[in-house]
C-alpha positions in Angstrom: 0.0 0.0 0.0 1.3 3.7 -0.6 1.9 5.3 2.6 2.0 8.9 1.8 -0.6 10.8 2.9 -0.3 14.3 2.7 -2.2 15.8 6.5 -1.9 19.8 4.9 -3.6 18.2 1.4 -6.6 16.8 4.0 -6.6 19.3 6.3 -6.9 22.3 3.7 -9.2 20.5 1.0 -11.7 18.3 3.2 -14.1 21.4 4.2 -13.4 23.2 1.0 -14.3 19.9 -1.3 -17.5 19.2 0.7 -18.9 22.7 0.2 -18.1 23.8 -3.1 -19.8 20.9 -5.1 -16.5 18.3 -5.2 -17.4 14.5 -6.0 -15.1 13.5 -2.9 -12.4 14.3 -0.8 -9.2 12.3 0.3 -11.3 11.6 3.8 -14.5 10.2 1.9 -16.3 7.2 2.3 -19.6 6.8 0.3 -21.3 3.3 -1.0 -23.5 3.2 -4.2 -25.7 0.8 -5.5 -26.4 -0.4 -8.5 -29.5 1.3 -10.5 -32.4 -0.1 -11.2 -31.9 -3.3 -9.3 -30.2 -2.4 -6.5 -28.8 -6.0 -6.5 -24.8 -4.7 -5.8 -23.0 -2.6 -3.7 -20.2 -0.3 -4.9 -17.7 1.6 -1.7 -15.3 4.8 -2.6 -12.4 5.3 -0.1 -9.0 6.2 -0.8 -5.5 4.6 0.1 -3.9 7.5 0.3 -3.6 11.1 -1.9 -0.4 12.4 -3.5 0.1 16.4 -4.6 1.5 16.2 -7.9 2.5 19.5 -8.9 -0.5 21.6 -9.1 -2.9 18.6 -9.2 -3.8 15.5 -6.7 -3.9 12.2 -7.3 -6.3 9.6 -5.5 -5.0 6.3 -5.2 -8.0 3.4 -4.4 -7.9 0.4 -2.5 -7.0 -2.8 -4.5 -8.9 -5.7 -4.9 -7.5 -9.8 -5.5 -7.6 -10.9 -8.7 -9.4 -14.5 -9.6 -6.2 -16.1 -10.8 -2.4 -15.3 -9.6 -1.2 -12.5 -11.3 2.3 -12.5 -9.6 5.9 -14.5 -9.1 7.1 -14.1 -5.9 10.9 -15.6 -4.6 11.4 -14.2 -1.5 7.8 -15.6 0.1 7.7 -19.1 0.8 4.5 -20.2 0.0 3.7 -23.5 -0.4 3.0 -25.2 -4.2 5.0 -22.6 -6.1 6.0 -18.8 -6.3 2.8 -18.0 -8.5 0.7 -15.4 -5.9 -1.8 -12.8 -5.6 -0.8 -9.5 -5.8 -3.8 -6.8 -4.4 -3.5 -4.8 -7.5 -7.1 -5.0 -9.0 -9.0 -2.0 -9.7 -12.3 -1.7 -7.7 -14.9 -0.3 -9.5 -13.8 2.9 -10.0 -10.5 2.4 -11.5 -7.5 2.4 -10.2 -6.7 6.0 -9.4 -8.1 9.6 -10.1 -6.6 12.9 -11.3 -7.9 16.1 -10.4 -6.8 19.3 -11.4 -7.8 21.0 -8.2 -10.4 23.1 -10.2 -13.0 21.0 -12.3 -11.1 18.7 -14.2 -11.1 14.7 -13.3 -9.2 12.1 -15.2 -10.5 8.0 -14.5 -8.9 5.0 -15.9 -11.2 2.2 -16.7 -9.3 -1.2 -17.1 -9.3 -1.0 -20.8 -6.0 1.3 -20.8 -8.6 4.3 -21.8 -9.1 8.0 -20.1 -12.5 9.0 -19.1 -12.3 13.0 -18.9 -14.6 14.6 -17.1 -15.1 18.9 -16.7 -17.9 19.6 -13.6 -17.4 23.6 -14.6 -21.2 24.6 -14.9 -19.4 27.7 -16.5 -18.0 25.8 -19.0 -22.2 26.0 -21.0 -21.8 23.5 -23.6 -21.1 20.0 -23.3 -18.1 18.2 -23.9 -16.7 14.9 -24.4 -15.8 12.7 -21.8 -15.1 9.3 -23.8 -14.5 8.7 -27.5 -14.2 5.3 -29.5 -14.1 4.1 -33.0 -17.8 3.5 -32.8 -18.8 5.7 -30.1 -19.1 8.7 -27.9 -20.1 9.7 -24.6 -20.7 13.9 -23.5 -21.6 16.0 -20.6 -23.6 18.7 -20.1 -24.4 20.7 -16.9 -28.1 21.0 -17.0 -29.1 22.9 -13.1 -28.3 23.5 -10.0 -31.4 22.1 -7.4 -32.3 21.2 -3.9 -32.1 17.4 -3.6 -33.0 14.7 -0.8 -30.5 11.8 0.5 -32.0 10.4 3.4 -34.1 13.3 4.7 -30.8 15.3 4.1 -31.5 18.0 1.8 -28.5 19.7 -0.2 -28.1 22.3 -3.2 -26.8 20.1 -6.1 -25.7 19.8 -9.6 -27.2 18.0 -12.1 -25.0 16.9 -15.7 -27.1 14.9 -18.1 -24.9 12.2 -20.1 -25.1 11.5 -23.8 -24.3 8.7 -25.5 -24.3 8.7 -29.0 -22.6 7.3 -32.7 -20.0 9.2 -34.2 -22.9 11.0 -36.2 -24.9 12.0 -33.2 -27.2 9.2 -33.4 -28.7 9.0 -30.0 -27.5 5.2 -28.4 -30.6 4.1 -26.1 -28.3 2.2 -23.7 -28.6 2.5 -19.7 -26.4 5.7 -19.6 -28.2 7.4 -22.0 -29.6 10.5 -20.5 -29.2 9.9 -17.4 -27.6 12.2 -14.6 -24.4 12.9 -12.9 -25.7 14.5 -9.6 -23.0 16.2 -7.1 -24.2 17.8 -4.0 -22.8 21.0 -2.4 -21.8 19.3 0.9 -22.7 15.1 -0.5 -20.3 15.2 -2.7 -20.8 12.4 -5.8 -24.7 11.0 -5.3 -25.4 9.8 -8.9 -22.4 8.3 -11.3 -21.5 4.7 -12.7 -19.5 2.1 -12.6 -15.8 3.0 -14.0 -14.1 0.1 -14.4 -15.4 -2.0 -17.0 -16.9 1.6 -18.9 -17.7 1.0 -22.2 -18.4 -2.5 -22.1 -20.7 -2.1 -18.7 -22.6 0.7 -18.5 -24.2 0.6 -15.1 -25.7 3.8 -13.2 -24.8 4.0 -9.6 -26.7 5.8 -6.6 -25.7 6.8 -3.2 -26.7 4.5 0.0 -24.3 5.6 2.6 -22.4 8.2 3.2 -19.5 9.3 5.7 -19.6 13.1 7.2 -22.6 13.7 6.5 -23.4 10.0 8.1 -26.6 9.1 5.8 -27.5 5.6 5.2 -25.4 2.3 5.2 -21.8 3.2 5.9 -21.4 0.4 8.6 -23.6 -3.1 9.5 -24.5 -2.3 13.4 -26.2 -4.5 15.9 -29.5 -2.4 15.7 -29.5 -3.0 11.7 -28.9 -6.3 11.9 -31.3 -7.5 15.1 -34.1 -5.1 13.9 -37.4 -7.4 15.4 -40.5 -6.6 16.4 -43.3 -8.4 18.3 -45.0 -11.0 16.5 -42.0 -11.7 14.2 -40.8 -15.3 14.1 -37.5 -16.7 13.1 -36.3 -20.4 12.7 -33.1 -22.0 13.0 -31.9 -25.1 11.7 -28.4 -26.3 13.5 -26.5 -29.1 12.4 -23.4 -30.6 14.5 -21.4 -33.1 13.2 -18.0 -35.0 14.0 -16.2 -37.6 11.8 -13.1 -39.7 12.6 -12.1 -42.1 10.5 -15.6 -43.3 10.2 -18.8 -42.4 10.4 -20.5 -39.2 11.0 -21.7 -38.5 15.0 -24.5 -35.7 14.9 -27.0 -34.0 15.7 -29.6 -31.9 14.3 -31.8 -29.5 15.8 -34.5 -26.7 15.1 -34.9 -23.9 17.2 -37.6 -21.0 16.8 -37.4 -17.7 18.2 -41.4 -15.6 18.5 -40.4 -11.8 19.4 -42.9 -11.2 22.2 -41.4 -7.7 23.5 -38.5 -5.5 22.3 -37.3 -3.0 24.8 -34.7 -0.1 24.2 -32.7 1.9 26.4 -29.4 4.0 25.0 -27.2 1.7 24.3 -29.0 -1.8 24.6 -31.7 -3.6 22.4 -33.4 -6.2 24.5 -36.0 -8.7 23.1 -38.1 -11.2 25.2 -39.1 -14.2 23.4 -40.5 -17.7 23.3 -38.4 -20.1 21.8 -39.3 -23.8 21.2 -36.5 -26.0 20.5 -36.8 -30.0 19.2 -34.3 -32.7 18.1 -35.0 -34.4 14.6 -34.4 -38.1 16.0 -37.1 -36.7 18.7 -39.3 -34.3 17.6 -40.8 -33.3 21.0 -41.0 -29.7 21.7 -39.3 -27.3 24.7 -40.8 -24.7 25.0 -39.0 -21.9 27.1 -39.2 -17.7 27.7 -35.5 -16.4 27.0 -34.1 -13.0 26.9 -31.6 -11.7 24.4 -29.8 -8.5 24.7 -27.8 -6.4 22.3 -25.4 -3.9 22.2 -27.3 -1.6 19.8 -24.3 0.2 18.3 -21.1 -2.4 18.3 -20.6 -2.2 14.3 -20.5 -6.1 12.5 -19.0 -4.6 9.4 -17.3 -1.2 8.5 -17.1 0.4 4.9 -14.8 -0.2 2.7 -15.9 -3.5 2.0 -13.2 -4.2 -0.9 -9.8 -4.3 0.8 -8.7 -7.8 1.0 -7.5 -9.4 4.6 -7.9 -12.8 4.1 -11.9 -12.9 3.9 -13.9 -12.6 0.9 -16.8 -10.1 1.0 -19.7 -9.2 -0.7 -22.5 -7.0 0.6 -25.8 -6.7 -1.6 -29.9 -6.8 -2.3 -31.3 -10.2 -2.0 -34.6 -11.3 -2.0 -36.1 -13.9 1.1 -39.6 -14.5 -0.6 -41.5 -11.0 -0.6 -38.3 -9.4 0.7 -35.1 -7.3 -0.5 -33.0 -7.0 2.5 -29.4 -6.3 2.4 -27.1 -8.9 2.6 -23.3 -8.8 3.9 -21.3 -12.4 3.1 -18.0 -13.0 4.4 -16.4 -16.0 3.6 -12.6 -16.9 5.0 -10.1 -17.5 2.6 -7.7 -19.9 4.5 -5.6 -21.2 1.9 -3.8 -18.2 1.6 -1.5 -16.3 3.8 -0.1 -12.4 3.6 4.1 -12.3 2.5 5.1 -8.9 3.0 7.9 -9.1 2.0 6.5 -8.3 -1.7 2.8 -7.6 -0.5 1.4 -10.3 -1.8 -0.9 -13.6 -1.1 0.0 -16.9 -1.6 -1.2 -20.4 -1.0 0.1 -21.8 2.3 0.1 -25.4 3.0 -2.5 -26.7 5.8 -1.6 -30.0 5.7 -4.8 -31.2 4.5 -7.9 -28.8 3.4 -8.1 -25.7 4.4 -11.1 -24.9 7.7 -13.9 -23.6 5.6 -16.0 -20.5 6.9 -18.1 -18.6 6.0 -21.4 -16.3 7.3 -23.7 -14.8 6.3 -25.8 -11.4 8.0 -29.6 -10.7 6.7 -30.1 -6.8 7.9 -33.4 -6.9 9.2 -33.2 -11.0 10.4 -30.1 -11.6 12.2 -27.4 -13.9 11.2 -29.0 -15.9 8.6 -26.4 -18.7 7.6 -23.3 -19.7 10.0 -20.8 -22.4 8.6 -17.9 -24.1 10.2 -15.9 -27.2 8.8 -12.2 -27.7 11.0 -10.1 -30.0 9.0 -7.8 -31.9 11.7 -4.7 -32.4 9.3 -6.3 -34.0 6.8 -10.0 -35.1 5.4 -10.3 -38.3 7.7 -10.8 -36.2 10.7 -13.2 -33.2 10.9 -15.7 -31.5 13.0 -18.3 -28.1 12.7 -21.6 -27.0 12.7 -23.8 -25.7 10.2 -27.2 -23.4 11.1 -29.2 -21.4 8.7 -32.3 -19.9 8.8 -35.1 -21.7 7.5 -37.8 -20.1 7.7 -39.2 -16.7 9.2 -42.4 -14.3 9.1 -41.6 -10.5 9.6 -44.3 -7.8 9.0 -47.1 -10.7 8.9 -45.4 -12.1 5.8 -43.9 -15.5 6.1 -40.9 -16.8 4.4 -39.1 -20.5 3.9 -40.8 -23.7 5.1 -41.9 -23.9 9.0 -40.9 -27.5 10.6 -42.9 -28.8 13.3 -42.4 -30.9 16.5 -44.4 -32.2 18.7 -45.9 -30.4 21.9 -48.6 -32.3 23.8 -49.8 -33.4 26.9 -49.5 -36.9 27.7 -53.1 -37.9 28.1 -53.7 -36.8 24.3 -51.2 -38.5 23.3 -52.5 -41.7 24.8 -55.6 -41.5 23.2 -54.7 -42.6 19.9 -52.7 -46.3 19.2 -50.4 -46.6 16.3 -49.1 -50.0 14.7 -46.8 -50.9 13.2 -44.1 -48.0 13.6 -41.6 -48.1 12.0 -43.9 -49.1 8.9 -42.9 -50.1 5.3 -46.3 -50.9 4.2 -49.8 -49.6 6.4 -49.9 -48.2 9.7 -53.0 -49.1 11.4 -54.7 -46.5 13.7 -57.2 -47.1 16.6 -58.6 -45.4 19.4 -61.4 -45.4 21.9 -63.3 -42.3 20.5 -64.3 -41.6 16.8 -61.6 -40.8 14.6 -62.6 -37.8 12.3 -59.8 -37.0 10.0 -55.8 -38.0 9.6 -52.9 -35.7 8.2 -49.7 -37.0 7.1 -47.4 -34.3 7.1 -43.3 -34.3 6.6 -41.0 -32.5 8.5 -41.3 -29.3 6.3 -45.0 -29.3 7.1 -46.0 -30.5 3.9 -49.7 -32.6 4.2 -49.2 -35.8 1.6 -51.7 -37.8 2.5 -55.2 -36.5 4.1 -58.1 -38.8 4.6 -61.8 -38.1 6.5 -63.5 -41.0 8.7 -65.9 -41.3 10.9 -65.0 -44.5 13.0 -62.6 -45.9 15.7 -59.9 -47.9 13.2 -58.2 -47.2 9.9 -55.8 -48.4 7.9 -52.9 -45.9 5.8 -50.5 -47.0 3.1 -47.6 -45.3 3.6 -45.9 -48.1 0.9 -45.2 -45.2 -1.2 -43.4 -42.5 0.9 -39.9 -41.9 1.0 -37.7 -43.3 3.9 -38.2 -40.7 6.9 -40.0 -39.4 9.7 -43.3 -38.0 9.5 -46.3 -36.4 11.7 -49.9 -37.8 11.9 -51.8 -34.7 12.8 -55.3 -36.5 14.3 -58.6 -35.3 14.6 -60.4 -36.6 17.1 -64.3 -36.4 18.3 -65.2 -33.5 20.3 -62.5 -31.3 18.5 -59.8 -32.8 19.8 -56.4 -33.2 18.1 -53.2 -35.3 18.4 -50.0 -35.4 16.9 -48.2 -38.9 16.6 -44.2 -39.0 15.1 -43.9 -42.1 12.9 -41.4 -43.4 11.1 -41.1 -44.9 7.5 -38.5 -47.1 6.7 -38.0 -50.1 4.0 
């Protein structure tokens, strides 16, 4: 990484650049989205500003190229010298030139210049990019109030123009839309610089450092954001295996929000949670309190510097849901050399510990995955829980799995033989039967059948291996739920 950082260059330009309608300063931290789909997340910060002259020059943060792009001798890494070096351009190129006026010089990855002029003096447009078969121009259009986040600024608006080399108007994503930099904002409207030409992808602003508006960090209170009557599931997985075969455990766990309380610095639910093991199925049902430090941050902008984890923060959709999603998965094959700043592949004798997680803004952690490799791949233990299902707003989402939670005497009520069963499960009871549900473990009915008598007969000859539920209706309105089990 360049160390030089000049403190007169931030201390002289950072209040002038963020009143007098400058895209950024060397102390700026902004993330954009993607327009219209909002599905990716784009962060500006600088490694550090050089004066060059009369001019500046903002270096950004690297990212890892896919393959090695780098021969390294004095970093013993394990396999070879091939290695990573953290020299690939994040999306807006890999540095920027300004002229300390208007002018701004980007470099997409194509070996091209982007030139931009933000003078509104300067009245007619001008060309920012030129091809053999193309051309992009700029033109300041107005100077108007706008709103980010309930924060209203004065700001200037420059349409874009994307043409032929005759001035045949390109209908393209770009085309006519707006460059819009605020007086104190800075950049709130741009795209994506580079892969420019070949992507053309408008950008808008979702967070923003000094002026803090929107997403500029993954907090506690983001993250944990339940109200009463939400519910949340949990599928955890546990599993073991040395030199033979797997010792587990699986269990589901679901959380109903009851009460949220909040007080300055903590976020405090109360809530029921009913927890059951597959091999059992039978329900316990407990009150629990979780608390939350409201403000400890989970992730902090930028998210494209490299440090060993792969990150990705975006728009996903959970059913009738976009929430924002932050991923973070460890890469443990590699290790940091710095003797020529690099990554390479380091030798774990055996696979590397897989990890990765995964936080739903809005739902809570919503995948957690763990595999510890103990030198090799015939001993290794972890966990993996995920969310499987959840309602938020009165809107469920995923696949609810039931247990069963009864008393006793119900229970009773109702004989079941054989079980296991391969072929018919007969079921009698003292007291009319009314209706019998088959139901799997995602609470799926498959079989459904209406009587009016004390015995009955079910094939169950064509059902996968498993274990099921026979929700029973009995006289009087009485119900009962039986676990059976299916089996060859």
């Amino acid at each position: 990484m360049k160390k030089l950082l000049l403190a007169l260059l931030l201390i002289t330009t950072s209040t002038a650049f963020t009143q007098n309608y400058k895209p950024f300063n060397a102390s700026s931290q902004k993330l954009f989205t993607s327009m219209p789909d909002m599905q990716s997340a784009y962060s500006m910060s600088f490694d550090s500003v050089l004066s060059v002259g009369n001019d500046s020059v903002y270096y950004n943060f690297f990212g890892l190229p896919s393959e090695p792009n780098f021969v390294s001798y004095d970093c013993p890494f394990w396999g070879g010298p091939e290695c990573w070096m953290q020299n690939e351009p994040v999306w807006v190129g890999a540095k920027i030139d300004f002229d300390n006026l208007y002018s701004y010089k980007l470099y997409p990855n194509n070996g091209d210049t982007i030139h931009f002029n933000f003078n509104p003096a300067s009245g007619n447009s001008h060309i920012f990019y030129q091809d053999s078969i193309q051309k992009f121009s700029l033109m300041y259009e107005s100077t108007d109030t706008v709103s980010v986040f309930d924060y209203v600024d004065s700001a200037r608006f420059f349409k874009i123009s994307h043409s032929d080399l005759e001035g045949n108007q390109i209908n393209s994503a770009l085309n006519g839309k707006n460059i819009v930099i605020g007086k104190y904002l800075g950049l709130i409207d741009f795209f994506q610089i580079d892969s420019f030409p070949q992507v053309l992808k408008p950008l808008h602003l979702i967070g923003n450092d000094n002026p803090n508006l929107g997403i500029t960090k993954i907090t506690n209170e983001m993250l944990y954001d339940w109200q009463p009557g939400d519910e949340i599931q949990y599928v955890e997985y546990y599993f073991w295996f040395e030199c033979g075969p797997y010792e587990n455990y699986t269990h589901y766990r679901k959380h109903s929000i009851l009460e949220r309380t909040e007080t300055n610095n903590l976020l405090e639910y109360l809530i029921e949670e009913q927890t059951f093991y597959e091999d059992s199925s039978f329900v316990n049902t407990d009150t629990i309190v979780k608390s939350y430090n409201r403000f400890e941050t989970i992730a902090q902008l930028p998210f494209e510097v490299f440090d060993g984890n792969y990150k990705q923060f975006y728009s996903a959709d959970y059913c009738d849901f976009n929430l924002w999603t932050y991923f973070v998965r460890a890469e443990n094959d590699l290790i940091f050399c710095e003797a020529d700043n690099v990554w390479g592949p380091t030798d774990n004798f055996g696979p590397a510990d897989e990890e990765e997680i995964s936080y739903v803004l809005g739902i809570g952690i919503y995948l957690d995955k763990l595999r510890i490799y103990n030198y090799g791949i015939s001993s290794y233990y972890g966990y993996h829980k995920n969310v499987t299902y959840f309602k938020k707003d009165n809107i469920t989402c995923g696949d609810l799995v039931v247990g069963i939670d009864e008393p006793d005497e119900l229970s009773a009520m109702v004989n079941i033989h054989p079980n296991p069963a391969s072929n018919v499960i007969r079921f009698s009871s003292d007291v009319q039967l009314r209706n019998i549900d088959l139901i799997n473990s995602s609470g799926k009915t498959l079989v459904s059948k209406s009587l009016n008598n004390r015995n009955t007969n079910i094939d169950v000859s064509h059902l996968p291996d498993g274990i099921y539920f026979a929700k029973i209706e009995l006289e009087g309105n009485v119900f009962v739920t039986k676990k059976i089990m299916v089996l060859d």
